[in-house]
DOVEXMI-679783 format. One record per residue (C-alpha): residue number from 1; x, y, z; residue in one letter. Coordinates in nm, 4 decimals, decimal comma. Example, Ala and Ser with C-alpha at 12.3 -4.5 7.8 and 13.67 -1.06 7.14 Angstrom:
<milos>
+-----+----------+----------+----------+-----+
!   n !        x !        y !        z ! res !
+-----+----------+----------+----------+-----+
!   1 !   1,2300 !  -0,4500 !   0,7800 !   A !
!   2 !   1,3670 !  -0,1060 !   0,7140 !   S !
+-----+----------+----------+----------+-----+
</milos>
This chain:
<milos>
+-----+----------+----------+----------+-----+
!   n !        x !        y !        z ! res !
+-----+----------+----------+----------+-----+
!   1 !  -2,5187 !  -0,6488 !  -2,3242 !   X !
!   2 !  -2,2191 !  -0,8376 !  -2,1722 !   X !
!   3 !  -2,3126 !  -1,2022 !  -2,1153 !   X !
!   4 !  -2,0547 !  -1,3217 !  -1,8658 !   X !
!   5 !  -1,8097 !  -1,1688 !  -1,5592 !   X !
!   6 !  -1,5291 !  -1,1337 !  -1,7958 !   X !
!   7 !  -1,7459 !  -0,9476 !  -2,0903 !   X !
!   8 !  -1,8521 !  -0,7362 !  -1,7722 !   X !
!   9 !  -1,5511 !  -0,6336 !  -1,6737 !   X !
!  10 !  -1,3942 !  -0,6036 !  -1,9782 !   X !
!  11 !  -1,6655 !  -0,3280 !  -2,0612 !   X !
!  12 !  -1,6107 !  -0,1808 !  -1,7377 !   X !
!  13 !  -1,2591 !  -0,1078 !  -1,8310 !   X !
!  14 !  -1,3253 !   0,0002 !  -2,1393 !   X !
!  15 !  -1,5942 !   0,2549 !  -2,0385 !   X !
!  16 !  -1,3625 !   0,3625 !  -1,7444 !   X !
!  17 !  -1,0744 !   0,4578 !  -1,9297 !   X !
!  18 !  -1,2446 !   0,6120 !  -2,2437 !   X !
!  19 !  -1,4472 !   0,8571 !  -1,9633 !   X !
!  20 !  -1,0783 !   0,9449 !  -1,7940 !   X !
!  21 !  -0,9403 !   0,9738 !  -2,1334 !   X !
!  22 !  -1,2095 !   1,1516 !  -2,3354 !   X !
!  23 !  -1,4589 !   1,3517 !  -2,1217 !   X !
!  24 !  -1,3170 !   1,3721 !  -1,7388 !   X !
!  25 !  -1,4608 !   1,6327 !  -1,6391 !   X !
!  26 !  -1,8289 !   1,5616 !  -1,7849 !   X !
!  27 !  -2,1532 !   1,4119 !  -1,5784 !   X !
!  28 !  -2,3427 !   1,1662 !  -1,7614 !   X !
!  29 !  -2,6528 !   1,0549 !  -1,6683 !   X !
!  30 !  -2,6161 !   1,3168 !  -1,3442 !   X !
!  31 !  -2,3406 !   1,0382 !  -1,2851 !   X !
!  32 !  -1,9641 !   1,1644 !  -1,2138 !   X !
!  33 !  -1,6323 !   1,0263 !  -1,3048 !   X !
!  34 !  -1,5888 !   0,9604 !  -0,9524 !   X !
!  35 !  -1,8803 !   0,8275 !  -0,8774 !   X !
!  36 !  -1,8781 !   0,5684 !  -1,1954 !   X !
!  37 !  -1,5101 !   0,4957 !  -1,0448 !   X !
!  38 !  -1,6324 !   0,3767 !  -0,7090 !   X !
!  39 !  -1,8861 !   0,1884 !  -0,8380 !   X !
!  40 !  -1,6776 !   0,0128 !  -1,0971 !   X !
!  41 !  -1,4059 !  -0,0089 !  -0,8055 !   X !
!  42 !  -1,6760 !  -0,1852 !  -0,5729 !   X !
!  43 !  -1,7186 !  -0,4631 !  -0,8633 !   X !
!  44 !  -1,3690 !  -0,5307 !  -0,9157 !   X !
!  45 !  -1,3168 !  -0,5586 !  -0,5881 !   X !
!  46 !  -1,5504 !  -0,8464 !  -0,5469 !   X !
!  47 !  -1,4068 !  -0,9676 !  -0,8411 !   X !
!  48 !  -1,0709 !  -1,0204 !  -0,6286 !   X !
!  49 !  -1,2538 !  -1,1947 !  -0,3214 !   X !
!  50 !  -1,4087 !  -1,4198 !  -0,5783 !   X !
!  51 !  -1,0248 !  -1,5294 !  -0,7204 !   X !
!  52 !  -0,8898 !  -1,4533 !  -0,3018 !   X !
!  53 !  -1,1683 !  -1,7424 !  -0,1864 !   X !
!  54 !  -1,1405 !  -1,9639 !  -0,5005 !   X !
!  55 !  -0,7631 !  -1,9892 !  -0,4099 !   X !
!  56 !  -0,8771 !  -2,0960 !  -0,0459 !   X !
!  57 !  -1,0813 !  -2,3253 !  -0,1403 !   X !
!  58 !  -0,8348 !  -2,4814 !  -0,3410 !   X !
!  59 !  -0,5804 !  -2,5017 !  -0,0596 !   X !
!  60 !  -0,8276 !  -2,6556 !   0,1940 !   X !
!  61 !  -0,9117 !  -2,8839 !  -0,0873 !   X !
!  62 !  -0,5832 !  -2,9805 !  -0,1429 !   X !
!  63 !  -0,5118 !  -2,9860 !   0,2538 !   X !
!  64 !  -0,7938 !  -3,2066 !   0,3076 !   X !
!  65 !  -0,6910 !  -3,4580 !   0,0297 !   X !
!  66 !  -0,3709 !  -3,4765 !   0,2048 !   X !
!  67 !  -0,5295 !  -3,5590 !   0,5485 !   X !
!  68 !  -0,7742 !  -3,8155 !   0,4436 !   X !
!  69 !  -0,4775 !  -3,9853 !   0,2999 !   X !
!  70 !  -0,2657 !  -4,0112 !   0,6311 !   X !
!  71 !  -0,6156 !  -4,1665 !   0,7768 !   X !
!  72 !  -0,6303 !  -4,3873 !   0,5175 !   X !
!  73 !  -0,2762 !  -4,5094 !   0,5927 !   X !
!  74 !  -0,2953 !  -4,5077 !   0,9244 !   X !
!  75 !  -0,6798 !  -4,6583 !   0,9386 !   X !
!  76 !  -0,5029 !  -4,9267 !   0,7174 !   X !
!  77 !  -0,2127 !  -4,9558 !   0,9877 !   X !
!  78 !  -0,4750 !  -5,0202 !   1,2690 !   X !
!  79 !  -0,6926 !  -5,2546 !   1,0789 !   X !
!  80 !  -0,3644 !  -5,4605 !   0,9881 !   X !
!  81 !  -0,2934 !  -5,4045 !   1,4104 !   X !
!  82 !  -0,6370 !  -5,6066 !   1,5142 !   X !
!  83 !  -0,5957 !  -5,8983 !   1,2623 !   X !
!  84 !  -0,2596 !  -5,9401 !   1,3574 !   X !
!  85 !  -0,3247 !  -5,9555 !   1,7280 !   X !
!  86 !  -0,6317 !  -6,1820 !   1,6628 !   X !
!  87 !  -0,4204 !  -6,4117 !   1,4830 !   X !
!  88 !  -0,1370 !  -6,4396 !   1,7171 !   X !
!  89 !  -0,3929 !  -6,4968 !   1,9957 !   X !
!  90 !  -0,6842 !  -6,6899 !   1,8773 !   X !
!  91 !  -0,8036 !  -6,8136 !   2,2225 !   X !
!  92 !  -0,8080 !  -6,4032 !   2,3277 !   X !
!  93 !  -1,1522 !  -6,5075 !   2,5367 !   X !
!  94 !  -1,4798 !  -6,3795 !   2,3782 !   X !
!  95 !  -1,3498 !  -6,2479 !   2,0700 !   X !
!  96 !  -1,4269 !  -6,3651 !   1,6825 !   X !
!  97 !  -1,2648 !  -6,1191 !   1,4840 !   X !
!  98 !  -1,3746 !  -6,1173 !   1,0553 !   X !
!  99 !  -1,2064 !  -5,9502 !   0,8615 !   X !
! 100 !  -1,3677 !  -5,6854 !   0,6283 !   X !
! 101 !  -1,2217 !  -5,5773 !   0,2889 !   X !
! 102 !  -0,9100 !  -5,4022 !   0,2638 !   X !
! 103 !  -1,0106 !  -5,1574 !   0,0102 !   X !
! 104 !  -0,9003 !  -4,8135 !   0,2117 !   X !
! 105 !  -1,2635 !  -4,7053 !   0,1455 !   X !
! 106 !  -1,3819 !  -4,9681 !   0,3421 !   X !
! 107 !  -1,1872 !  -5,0335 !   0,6600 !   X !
! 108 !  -1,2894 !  -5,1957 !   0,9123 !   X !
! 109 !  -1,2482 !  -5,5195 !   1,1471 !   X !
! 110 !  -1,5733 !  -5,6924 !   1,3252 !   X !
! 111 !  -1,4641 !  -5,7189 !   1,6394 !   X !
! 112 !  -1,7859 !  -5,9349 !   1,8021 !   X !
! 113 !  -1,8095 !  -6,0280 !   2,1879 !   X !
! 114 !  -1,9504 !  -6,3716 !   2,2761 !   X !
! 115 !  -1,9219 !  -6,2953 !   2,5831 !   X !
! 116 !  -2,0704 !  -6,0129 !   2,8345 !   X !
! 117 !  -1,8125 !  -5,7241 !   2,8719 !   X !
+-----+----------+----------+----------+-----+
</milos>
């Protein structure tokens, strides 16, 4: 027996085309040509929504890596915004700002208020 999609389909194939070439118009197993065609034809064809979805997902993969990395600049960007201002103004009233790592993965500013908003 096949062991694998590929061995499946393979055999598929190969059954398909020797009953076309060999013994058309025979029933086997009270089973048509035809009717072995449309069920090989409904397994193939969810074969090729498999490779169809598989290529999605690799797109929206690949779109996805590409947005996280414009957040990652721009989260950078904004980070490097509030430490800048906090620096030019260190008296700005009720604010301590620490600054946290500036690994992408991990940014962030504490932005604490000593003082009731």
């Amino acid at each position: 027996m096949p062991t694998g999609p590929k061995e499946t389909e393979a055999r598929m194939n190969k059954m398909l085309n020797a009953w076309e070439e060999l013994a058309h118009e025979k029933s086997f197993a009270g089973t048509t040509l035809d009717q072995f065609r449309a069920i090989v034809t409904r397994a193939l064809t969810a074969r090729a929504r498999i490779l169809d979805l598989e290529a999605q997902m690799l797109q929206a993969v690949s779109e996805r890596e590409a947005a996280d990395e414009a957040f990652n600049k721009k989260a950078q960007q904004v980070v490097n915004g509030v430490l800048a201002e906090a620096n030019a103004n260190p008296a700005s009233p009720g604010k301590e700002v620490r600054a946290a790592p500036r690994h992408p993965s991990s940014l962030r500013a504490t932005v604490t208020r000593t003082t009731p908003w």
